[in-house]
C-alpha positions as CSV (number, residue, x, y, z in Angstrom):
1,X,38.2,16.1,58.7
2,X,36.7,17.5,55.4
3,X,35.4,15.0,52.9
4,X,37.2,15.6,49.5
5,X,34.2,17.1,47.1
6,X,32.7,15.0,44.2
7,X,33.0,15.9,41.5
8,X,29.3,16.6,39.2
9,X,28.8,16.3,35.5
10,X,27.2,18.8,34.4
11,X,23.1,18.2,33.0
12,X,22.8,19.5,29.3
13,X,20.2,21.8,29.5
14,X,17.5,21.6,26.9
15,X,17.1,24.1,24.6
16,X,13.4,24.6,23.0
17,X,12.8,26.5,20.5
18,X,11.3,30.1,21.0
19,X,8.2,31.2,19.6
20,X,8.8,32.9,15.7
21,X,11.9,30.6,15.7
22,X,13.1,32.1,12.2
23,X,15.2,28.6,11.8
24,X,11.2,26.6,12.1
25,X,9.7,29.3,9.8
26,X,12.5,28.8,6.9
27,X,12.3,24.6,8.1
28,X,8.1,24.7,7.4
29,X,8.6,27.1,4.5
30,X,10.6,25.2,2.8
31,X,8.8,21.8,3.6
32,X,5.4,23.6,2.3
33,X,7.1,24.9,-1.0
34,X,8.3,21.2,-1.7
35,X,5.2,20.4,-1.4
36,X,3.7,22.3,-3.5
37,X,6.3,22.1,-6.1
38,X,6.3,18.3,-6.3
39,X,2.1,17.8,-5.3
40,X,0.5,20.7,-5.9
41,X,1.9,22.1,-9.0
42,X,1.7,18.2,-10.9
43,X,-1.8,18.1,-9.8
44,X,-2.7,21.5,-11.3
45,X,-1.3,20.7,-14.7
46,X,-2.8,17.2,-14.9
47,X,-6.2,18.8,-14.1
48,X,-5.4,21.4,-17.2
49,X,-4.0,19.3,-19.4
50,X,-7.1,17.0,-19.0
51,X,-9.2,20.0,-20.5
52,X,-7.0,19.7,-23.7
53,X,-6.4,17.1,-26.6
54,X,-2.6,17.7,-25.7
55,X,-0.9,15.2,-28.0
56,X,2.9,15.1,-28.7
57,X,2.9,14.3,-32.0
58,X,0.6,17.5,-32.6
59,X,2.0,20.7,-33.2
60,X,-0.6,22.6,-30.9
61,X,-3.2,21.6,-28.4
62,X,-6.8,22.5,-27.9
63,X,-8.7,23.5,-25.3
64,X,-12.1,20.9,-25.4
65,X,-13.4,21.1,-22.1
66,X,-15.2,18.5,-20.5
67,X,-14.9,16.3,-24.0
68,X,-12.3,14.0,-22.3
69,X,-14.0,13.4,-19.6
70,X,-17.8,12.4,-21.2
71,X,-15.4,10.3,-23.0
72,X,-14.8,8.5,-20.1
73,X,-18.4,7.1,-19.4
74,X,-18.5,5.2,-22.6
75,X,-15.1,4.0,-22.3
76,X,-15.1,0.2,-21.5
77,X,-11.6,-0.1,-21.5
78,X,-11.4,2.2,-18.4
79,X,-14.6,0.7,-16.6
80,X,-13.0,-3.0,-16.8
81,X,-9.5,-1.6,-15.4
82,X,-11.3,0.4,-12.5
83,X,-13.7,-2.6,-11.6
84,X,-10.2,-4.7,-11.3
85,X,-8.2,-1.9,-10.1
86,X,-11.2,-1.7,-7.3
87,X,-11.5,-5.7,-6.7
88,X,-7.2,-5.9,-6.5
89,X,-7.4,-3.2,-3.7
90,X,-10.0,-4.5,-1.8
91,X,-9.2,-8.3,-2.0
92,X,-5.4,-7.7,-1.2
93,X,-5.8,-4.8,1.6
94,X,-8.2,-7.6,3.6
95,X,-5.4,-10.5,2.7
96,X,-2.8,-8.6,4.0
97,X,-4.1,-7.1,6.7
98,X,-5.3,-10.7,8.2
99,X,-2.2,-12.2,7.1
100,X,-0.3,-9.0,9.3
101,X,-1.9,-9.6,12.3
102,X,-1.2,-13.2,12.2
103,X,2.3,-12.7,11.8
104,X,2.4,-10.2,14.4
105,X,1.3,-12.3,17.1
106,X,3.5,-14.9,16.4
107,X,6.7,-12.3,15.6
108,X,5.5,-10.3,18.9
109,X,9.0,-11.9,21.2
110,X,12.2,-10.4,22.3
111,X,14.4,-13.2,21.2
112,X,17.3,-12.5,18.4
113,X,15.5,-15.3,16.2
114,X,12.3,-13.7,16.2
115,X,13.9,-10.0,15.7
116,X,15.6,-11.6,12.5
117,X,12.4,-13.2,11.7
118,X,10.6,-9.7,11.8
119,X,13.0,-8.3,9.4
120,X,12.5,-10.9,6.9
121,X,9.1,-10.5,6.7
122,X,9.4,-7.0,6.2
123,X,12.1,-8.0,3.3
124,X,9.4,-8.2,0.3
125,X,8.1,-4.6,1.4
126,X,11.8,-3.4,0.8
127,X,12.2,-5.1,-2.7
128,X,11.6,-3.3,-5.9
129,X,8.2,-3.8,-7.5
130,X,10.2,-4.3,-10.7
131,X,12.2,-6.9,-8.7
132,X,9.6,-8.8,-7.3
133,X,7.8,-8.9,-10.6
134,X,10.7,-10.9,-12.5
135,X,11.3,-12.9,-9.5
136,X,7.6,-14.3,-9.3
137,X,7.0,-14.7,-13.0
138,X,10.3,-16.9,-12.9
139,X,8.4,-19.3,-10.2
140,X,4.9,-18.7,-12.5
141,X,6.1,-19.5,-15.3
142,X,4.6,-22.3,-17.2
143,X,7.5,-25.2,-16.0
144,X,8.6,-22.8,-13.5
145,X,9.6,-23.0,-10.2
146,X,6.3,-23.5,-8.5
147,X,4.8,-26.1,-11.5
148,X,7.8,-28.3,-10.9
149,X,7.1,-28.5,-7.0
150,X,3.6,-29.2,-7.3
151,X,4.3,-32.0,-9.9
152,X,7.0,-33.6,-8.0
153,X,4.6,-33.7,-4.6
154,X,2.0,-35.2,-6.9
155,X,-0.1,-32.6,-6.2
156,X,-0.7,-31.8,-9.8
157,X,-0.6,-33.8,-13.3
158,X,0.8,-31.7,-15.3
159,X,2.1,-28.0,-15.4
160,X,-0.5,-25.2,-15.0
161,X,-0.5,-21.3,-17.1
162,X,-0.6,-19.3,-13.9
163,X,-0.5,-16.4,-16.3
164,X,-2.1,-17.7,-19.1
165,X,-5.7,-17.8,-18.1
166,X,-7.4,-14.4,-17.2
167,X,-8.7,-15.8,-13.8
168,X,-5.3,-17.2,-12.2
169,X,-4.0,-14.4,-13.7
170,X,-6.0,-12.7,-11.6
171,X,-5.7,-15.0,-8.4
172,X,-1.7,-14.9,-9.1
173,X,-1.6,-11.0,-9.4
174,X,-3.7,-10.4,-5.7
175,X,-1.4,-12.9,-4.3
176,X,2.1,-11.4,-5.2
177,X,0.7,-8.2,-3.9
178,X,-0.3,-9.6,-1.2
179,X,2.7,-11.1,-0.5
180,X,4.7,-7.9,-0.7
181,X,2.0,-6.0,1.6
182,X,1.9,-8.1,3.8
183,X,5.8,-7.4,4.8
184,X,4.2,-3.7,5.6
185,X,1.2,-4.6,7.6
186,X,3.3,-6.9,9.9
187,X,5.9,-4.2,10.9
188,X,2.3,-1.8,11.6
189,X,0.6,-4.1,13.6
190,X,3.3,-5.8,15.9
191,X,4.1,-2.0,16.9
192,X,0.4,-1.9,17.8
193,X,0.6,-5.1,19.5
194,X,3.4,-4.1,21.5
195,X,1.9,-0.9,23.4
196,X,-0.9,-3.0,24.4
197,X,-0.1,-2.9,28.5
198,X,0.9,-6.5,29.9
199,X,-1.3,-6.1,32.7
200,X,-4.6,-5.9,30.5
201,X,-3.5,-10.2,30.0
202,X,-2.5,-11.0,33.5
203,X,-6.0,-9.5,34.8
204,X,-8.1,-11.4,31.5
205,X,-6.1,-15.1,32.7
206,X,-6.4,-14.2,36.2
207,X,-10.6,-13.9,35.3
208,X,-10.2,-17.2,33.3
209,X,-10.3,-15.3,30.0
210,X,-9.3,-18.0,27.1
211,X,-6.8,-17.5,24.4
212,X,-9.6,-16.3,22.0
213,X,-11.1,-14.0,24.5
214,X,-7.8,-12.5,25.1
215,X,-7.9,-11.5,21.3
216,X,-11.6,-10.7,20.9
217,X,-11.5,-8.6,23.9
218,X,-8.1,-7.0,24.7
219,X,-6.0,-8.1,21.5
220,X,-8.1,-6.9,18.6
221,X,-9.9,-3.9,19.6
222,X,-6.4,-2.7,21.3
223,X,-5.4,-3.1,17.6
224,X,-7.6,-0.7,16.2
225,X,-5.5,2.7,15.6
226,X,-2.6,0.7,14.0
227,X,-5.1,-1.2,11.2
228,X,-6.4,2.1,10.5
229,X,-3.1,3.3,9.3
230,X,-2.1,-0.2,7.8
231,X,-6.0,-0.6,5.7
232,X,-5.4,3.3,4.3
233,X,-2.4,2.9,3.2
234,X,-2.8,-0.5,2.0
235,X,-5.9,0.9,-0.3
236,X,-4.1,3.8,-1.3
237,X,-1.4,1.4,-2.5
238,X,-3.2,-0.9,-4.2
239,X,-5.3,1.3,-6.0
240,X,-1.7,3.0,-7.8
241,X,-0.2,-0.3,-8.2
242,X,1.6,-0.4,-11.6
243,X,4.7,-1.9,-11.8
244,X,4.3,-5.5,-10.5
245,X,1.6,-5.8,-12.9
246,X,3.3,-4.5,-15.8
247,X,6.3,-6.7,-15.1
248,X,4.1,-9.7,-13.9
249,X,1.6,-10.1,-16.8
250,X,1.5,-6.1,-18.7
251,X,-2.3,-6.5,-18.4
252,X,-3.0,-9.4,-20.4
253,X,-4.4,-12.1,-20.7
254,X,-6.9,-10.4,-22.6
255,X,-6.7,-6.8,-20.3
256,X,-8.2,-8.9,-17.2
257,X,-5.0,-7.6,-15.2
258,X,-4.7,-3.8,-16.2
259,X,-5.3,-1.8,-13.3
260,X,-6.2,2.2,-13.9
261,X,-2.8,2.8,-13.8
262,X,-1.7,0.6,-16.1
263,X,-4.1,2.2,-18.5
264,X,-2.8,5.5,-17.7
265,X,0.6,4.6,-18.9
266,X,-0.7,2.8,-22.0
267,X,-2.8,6.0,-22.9
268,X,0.1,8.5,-22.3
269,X,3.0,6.7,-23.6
270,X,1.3,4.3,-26.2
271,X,-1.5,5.7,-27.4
272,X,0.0,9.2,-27.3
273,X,-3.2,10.3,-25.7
274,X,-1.7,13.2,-23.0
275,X,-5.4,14.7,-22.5
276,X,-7.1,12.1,-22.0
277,X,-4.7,10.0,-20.2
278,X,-4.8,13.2,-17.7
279,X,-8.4,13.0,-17.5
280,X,-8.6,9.3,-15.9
281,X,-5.6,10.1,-13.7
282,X,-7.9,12.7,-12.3
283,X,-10.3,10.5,-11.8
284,X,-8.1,8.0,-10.4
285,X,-7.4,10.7,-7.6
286,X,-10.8,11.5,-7.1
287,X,-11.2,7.8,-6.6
288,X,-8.7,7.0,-4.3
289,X,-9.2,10.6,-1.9
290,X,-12.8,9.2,-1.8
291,X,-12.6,5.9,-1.0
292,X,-9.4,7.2,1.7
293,X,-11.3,9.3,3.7
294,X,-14.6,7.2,3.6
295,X,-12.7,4.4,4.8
296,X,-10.7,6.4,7.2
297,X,-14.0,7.4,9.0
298,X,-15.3,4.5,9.3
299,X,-12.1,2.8,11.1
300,X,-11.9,6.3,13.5
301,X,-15.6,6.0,14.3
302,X,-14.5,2.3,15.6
303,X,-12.1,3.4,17.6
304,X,-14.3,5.7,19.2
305,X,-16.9,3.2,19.6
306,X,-14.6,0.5,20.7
């Protein structure tokens, strides 16, 4: 007696592409002249254009060199947005980052609650800058949202200018950033948290490792590629940021809020100063690719180490 044949499904074969694919030249091709179009080329022209005194309300521009640019070293304007610009990026980046890996370890569960927890703290990272500025100088305001708590849990007399004084200006500024970054540097580090291997735990409790040596040892060093990628980006971020801040306070009181960027925009579109505003956005470049890479080395060389 024959047994009926089964029948098989046939396995898809995968195809991989050949070598000189002419579909991934015209793919990278195209990839490469989109980035030069939109990168590339922009930086170019701002480079020129900060060799001019390119103004719009000037028939012609002139070609003056380095002028713009010895400009810039007496220009006290730019120093105290750089030195805030700097402080805001460094302050924040650390902020967040702590903040992200705190929230990690406690979002780090498979349960539908903590999924839907995950993805509201990834909400404020989602929202408009533009958005979350109007929304937080609504709770700021003087008799705003966040005065009328404090007063009715006694915590505070009377209401308090979160925006009015150059130093809670300040403090308020770092932590709406903050806020929104730290949506970002959650989502980084619980997918850094969650390759760490299970077994590395079991064998640290089995040894009698302790809840803080599980993170000292295992958790945080484990962490290390992911809060490389979360403190870059984080800097590189904070050091553009310009629309929270222009919707949050524009810079004032008294300029203690105007980040580089800020000033870039006020030069440009204000002061109708295209060269020069093209100068300090170079440097503003120069700036950030520094202090990217520097950085950058310094968390791959603790990776290595660790």
């Amino acid at each position: 007696m024959t047994t009926p044949a089964v029948p098989t499904r046939a396995v898809p074969t995968r195809v991989r592409p050949r070598r000189g694919d002419p579909a991934l030249g015209s793919i990278a091709f195209l990839a490469l002249g989109l980035y030069v179009l939109f990168i590339v080329v922009p930086v170019l022209m701002s480079a020129w254009k900060s060799l001019t005194n390119e103004n719009p309300l000037l028939a012609r521009s002139d070609f003056v060199g380095l002028a713009n640019y010895r400009e810039m070293t007496h220009d006290s304007a730019l120093a105290g947005s750089l030195g805030f610009t700097l402080l805001l990026a460094g302050a924040v980046t650390l902020v967040a980052n702590a903040a992200g890996i705190g929230f990690a370890m406690l979002l780090d569960r498979t349960s539908l609650s903590f999924r839907m927890m995950r993805t509201v703290a990834f909400l404020p990272q989602v929202l408009s800058g533009v958005i979350v500025g109007y929304v937080w100088r609504y709770i700021l305001a003087r008799d705003g949202v966040l005065d009328n708590v404090l007063v009715s849990l006694g915590v505070i007399d009377r209401p308090i200018t979160w925006l009015g004084s150059p130093h809670l200006a300040v403090l308020s500024v770092g932590i709406v950033a903050a806020w929104v970054l730290t949506g970002f540097t959650t989502v980084v580090h619980l997918a850094a948290l969650q390759s760490i291997p299970v077994e590395l735990y079991q064998a640290a409790m089995v040894d009698g490792a302790g809840r803080w040596q599980r993170f000292r040892r295992i958790t945080f060093p484990m962490l290390a590629p992911g809060t490389t990628i979360s403190v870059t980006i984080s800097l590189i971020t904070m050091l553009k940021l310009y629309d929270i801040i222009a919707v949050l306070t524009s810079g004032g009181p008294a300029d203690s809020t105007q980040s580089t960027a800020l000033y870039i925009i006020q030069l440009a579109f204000t002061d109708d100063r295209y060269g020069y505003a093209s100068a300090v956005a170079m440097c503003l470049l120069v700036v950030s690719v520094v202090i990217a890479l520097s950085v950058t080395a310094l968390l791959r060389r603790r990776e290595v180490d660790l």
